[in-house]
C-alpha positions in Angstrom: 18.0 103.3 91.2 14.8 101.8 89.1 14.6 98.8 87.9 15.7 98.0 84.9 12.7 96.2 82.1 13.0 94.5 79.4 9.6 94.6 76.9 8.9 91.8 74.2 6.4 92.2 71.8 5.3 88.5 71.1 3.7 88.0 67.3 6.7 87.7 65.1 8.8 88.3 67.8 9.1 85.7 70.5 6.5 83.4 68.8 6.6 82.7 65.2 3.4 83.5 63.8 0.7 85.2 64.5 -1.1 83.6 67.7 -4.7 85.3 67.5 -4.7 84.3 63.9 -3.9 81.0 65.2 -6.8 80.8 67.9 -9.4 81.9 64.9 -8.1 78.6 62.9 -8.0 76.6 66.1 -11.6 77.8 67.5 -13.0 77.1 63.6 -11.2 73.2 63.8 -13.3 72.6 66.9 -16.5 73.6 65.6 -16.8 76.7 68.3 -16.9 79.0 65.1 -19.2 77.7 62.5 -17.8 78.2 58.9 -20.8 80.4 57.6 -20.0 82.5 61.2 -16.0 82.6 60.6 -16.2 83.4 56.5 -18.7 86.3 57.4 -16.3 87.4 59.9 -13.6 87.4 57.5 -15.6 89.1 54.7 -16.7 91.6 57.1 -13.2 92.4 58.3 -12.0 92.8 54.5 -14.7 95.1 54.2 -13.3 97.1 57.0 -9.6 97.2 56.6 -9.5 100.6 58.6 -10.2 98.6 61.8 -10.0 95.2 61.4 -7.2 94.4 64.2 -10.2 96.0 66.5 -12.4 94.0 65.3 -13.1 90.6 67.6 -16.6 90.1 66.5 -15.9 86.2 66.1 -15.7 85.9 70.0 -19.5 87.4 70.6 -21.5 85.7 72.7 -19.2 82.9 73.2 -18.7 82.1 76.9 -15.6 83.5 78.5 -15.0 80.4 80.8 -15.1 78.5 77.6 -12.9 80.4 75.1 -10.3 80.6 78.3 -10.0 76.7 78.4 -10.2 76.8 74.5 -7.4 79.4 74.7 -5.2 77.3 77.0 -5.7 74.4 74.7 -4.6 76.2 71.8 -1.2 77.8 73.4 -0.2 74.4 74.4 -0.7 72.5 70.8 -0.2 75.5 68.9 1.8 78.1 70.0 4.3 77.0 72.7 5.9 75.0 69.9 6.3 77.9 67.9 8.4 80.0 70.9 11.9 80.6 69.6 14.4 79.2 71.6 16.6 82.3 70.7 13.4 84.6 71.8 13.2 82.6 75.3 17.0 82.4 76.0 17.2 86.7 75.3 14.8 86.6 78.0 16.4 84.2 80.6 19.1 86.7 79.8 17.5 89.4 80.9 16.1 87.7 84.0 19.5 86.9 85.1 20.7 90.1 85.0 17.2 91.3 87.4 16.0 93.0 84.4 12.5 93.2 84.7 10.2 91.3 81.9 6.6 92.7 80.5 5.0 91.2 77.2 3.2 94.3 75.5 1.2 92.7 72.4 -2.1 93.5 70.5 -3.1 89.7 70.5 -5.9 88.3 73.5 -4.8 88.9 76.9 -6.2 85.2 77.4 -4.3 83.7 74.6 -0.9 84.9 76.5 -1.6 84.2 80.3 0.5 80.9 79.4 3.3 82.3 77.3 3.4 84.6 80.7 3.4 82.2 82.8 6.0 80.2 81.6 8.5 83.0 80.8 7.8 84.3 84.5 7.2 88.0 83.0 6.4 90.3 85.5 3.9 92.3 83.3 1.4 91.1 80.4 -0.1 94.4 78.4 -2.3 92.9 75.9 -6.0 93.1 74.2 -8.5 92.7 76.8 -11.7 91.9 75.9 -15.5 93.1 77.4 -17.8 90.4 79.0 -20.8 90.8 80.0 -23.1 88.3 81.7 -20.4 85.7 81.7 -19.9 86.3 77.8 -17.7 88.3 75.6 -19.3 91.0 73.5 -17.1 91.5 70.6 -15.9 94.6 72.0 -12.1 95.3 73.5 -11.8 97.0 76.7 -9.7 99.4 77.1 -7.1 100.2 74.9 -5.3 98.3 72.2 -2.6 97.5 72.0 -0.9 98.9 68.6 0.9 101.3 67.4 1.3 104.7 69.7 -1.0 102.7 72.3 2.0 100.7 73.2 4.2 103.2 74.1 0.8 105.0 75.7 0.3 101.3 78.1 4.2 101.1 78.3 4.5 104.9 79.8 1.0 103.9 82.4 2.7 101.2 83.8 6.4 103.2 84.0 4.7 106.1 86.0 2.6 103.1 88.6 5.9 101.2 88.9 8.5 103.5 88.8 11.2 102.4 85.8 12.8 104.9 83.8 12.2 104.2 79.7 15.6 105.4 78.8 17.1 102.3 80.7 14.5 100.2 79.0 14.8 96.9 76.3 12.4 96.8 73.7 12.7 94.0 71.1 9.7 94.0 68.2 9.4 93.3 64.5 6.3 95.6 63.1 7.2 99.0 62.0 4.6 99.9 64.2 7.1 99.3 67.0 8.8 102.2 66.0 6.5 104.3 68.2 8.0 102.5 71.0 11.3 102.6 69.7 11.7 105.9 69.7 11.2 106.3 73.4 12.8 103.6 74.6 16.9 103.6 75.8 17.6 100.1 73.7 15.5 99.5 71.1 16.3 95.6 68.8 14.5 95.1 65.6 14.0 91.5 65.9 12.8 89.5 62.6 12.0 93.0 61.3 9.3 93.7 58.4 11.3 95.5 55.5 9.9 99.0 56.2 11.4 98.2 60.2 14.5 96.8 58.6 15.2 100.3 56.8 13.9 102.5 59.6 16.7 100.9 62.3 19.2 100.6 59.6 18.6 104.8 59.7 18.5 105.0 63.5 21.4 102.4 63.7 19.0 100.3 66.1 19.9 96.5 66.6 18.8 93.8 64.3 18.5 90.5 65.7 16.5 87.2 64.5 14.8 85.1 67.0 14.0 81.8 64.6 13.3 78.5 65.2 
């Protein structure tokens, strides 16, 4: 029999907040983004509404030992605090049943090695970034993690280790979870965006609010 896994999106979900957007404001506080650099970056990314969750310009040429002590920094004073004590105890629940735990989310792989850490989550699927020469380009590597990708990373790393999706737990809050969802055994809508809200009041999904 497979094991059994349990897959938390974290934005919205286990963390209030949105934790890249966090990072941005953090990395702009300690002068690592100039303001000139981080309002172009935002006028830019208006500009291309199409792609702007793709778009991590703002870490170019920044060093990636840096920006990993940076990202550290900020989980600890900014995020951890924002966990919800309901999100964390769902997953202690889970853990005690030998349910296995993965974090799927488009934010920085980087920002989330903590949350991961802590939690004890067996997987982390989230936006990896290119470096090159010690440096990150301002390019993601791989694939993203949004949308259909998530069920796409979420079927890879079913088929390498072996659990069956329709046993799977998938708690989320975008509508673009909904991908997921609807290949998952036990999908929850957790603090769910209206048009999530009406889509699992349709499918009769779970709706649960992790707060703090």
């Amino acid at each position: 029999m497979s094991r059994v896994v349990a897959v938390f999106d974290v934005d919205q979900t286990l963390v209030q907040g949105y934790t890249e957007r966090l990072f941005f404001q953090y990395l702009v506080r300690r002068r690592r983004l100039s303001l000139p650099r981080a309002l172009a970056y935002l006028g830019g990314v208006a500009c291309r509404l199409r792609d702007r969750f793709q778009d991590k310009t703002y870490l170019q040429g920044l060093q990636v030992e840096e920006v990993v002590r940076l990202a550290r920094q900020c989980y600890r004073e900014n995020i951890a605090p924002r966990v919800s004590p309901a999100g964390l105890a769902c997953v202690l629940a889970h853990q005690a049943q030998g349910h296995a735990i993965a974090l799927l989310s488009g934010s920085l792989a980087l920002l989330l090695a903590p949350l991961q850490e802590e939690l004890g989550a067996d997987w982390l699927i989230a936006t990896e970034l290119e470096r090159q020469n010690g440096h990150f380009t301002g390019a993601i590597a791989g694939l993203h993690p949004r949308g259909a990708n998530k069920l796409r990373l979420l079927q890879e790393l079913s088929r390498t280790h072996g659990f069956d999706l329709s046993q799977a737990y998938a708690y989320g809050d975008h509508i673009q979870d909904s991908y997921l969802f609807r290949s998952i055994g036990h999908p929850v809508a957790v603090n769910p965006s209206w048009r999530l809200k009406l889509r699992a009041r349709k499918h009769r999904w779970p709706i649960r609010y992790f707060t703090l």
